[in-house]
N, C-alpha and C positions, 0 to 999 in steps of 0.2 A: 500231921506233917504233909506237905505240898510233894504229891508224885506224880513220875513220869507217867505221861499220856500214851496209850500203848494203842496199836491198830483200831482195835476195837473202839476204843474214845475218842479218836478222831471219826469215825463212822459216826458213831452216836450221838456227836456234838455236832458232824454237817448234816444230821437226821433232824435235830430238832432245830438247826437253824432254816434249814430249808420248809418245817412248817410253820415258822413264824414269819414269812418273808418267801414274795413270788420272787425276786428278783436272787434272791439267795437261793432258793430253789432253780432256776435254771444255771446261776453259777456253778451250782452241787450236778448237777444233770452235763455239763458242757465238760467239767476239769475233774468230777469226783472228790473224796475225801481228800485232805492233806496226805503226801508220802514225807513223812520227816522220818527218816532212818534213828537207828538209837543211841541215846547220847553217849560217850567216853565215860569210864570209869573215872572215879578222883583222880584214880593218879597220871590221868591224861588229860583232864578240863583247864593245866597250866598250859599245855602247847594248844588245846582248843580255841583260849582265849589270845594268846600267840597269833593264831592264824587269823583269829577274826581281825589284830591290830591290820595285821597286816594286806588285810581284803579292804581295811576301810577308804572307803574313796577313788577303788579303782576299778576298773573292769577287769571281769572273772579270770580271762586267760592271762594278761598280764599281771596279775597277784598271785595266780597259781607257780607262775615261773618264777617271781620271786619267793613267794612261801619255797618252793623245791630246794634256791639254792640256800637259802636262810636254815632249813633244816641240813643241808650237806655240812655247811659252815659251821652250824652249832653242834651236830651229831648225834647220835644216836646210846641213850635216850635225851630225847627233847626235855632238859629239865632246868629249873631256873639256876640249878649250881652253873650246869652247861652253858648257858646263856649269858651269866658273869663273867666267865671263864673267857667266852669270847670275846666281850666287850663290843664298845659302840663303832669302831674302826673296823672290825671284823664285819657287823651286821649293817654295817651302811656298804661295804666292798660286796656285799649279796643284792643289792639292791634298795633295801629298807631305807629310806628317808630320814635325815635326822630326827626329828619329831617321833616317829614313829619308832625309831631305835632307841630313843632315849625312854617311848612308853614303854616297849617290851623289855630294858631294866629295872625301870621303876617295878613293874608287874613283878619279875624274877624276886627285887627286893622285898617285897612287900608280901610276896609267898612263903619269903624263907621267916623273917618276921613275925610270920604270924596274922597279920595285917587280915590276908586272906587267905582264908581256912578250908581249904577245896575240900573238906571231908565233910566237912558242917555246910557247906554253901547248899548243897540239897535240901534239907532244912528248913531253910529261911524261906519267909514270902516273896511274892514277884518284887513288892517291892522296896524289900529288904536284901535280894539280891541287887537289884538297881544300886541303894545305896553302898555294898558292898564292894561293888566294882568301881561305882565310878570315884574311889580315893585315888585311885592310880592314873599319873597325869596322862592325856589323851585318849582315854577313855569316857567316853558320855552315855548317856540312856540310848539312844542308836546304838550300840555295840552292845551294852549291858541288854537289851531289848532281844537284840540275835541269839545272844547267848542264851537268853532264859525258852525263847522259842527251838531253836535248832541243839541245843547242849542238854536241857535240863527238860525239853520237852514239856513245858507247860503251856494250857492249851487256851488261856484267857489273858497274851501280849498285846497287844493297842500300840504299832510301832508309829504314833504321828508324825516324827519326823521322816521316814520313810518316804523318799519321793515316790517310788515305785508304789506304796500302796495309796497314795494323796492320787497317782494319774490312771488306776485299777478303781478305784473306789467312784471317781468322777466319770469314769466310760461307765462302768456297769449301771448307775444309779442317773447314767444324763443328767450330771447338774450343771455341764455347759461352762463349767469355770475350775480350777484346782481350788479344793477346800486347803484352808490355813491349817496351821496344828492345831489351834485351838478349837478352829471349826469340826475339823477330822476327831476331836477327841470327843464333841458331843455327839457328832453323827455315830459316833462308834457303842456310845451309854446303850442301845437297846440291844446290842449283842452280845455283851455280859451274859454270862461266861464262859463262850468261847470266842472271842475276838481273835485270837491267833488261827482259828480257818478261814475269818470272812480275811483279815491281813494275807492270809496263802492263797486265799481267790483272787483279792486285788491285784497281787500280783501275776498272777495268771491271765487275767483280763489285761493289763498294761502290757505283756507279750503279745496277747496275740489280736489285740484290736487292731484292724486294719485303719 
């Protein structure tokens, strides 16, 4: 069964990346191992996946303000009954965007359902979680991707749609142009299996490349 990556695995995983690879080796030397804090129990990975709806496609401090009032609105505990209760009028008046109010029902629906099984999603493989999630409308492999690295803490994600690690991946490596997804997915084959630290260097390289 697929478990969470604890301190020590991320260590270990930017150990042995950084001897297969000089440029991975100064990555590991400049930023250190991954800090991914530890993911939410079951009965918190419904609001986890909540909040990532709600990060998608914006900048951090403007999704955190609406993530704040989207839980005021919905209350306390964040749960998908809660979240019906409120409905789509309520969670667009917090800020959430149609599209994105109508995912975070679908999501509540399809928790209670059964659809998705937060207790079992630990369980399944990376990607057999991918497929898990992405039933629920506006959700894609970018947010399914987030979730499996920051939620479930597994330590071999490949996020190629990821701009931030497509413009981290091209600084570190100078290849002088943004790789495609597809490109970004073969360049990524020799870091198997831990592609979710060189993914958490790219994007530390895209911060702070001058």
């Amino acid at each position: 069964m697929p478990t969470e990556t604890t301190r020590s695995g991320w260590r270990a995983a930017a150990d042995a990346l950084a001897e297969r690879n000089a440029v991975l080796a100064g990555l590991y030397a400049e930023h250190g191992a991954p800090t991914i804090g530890p993911g939410p129990p079951p009965s918190e990975r419904f609001a986890a996946l909540a909040n990532a709806i709600t990060f998608q496609q914006l900048a951090g401090a403007a999704a955190a303000a609406i993530w704040a009032r989207v839980q005021t609105a919905v209350g306390d505990p964040f749960t998908p009954e809660a979240v019906l209760a409120a409905g789509p009028e309520v969670l667009r008046s917090a800020g959430l965007s149609t599209a994105k109010a109508t995912s975070m029902l679908d999501l509540a629906d399809r928790s209670l359902d059964g659809t998705i099984d937060w207790a079992r999603i630990q369980r399944l493989s990376d990607d057999e979680v991918v497929d898990h999630l992405t039933v629920v409308r506006g959700i894609g492999p970018w947010t399914a991707h987030m979730f499996l690295m920051f939620r479930l803490r597994r330590v071999d994600v490949w996020p190629t749609g990821d701009y931030g690690v497509r413009v981290g991946y091209a600084r570190a490596f100078d290849l002088g142009g943004l790789p495609s997804e597809r490109e970004l997915a073969a360049l990524g084959e020799p870091w198997a299996p831990y592609r979710s630290v060189v993914a958490w260097w790219c994007w530390r390289a895209a911060d702070t490349a001058g």
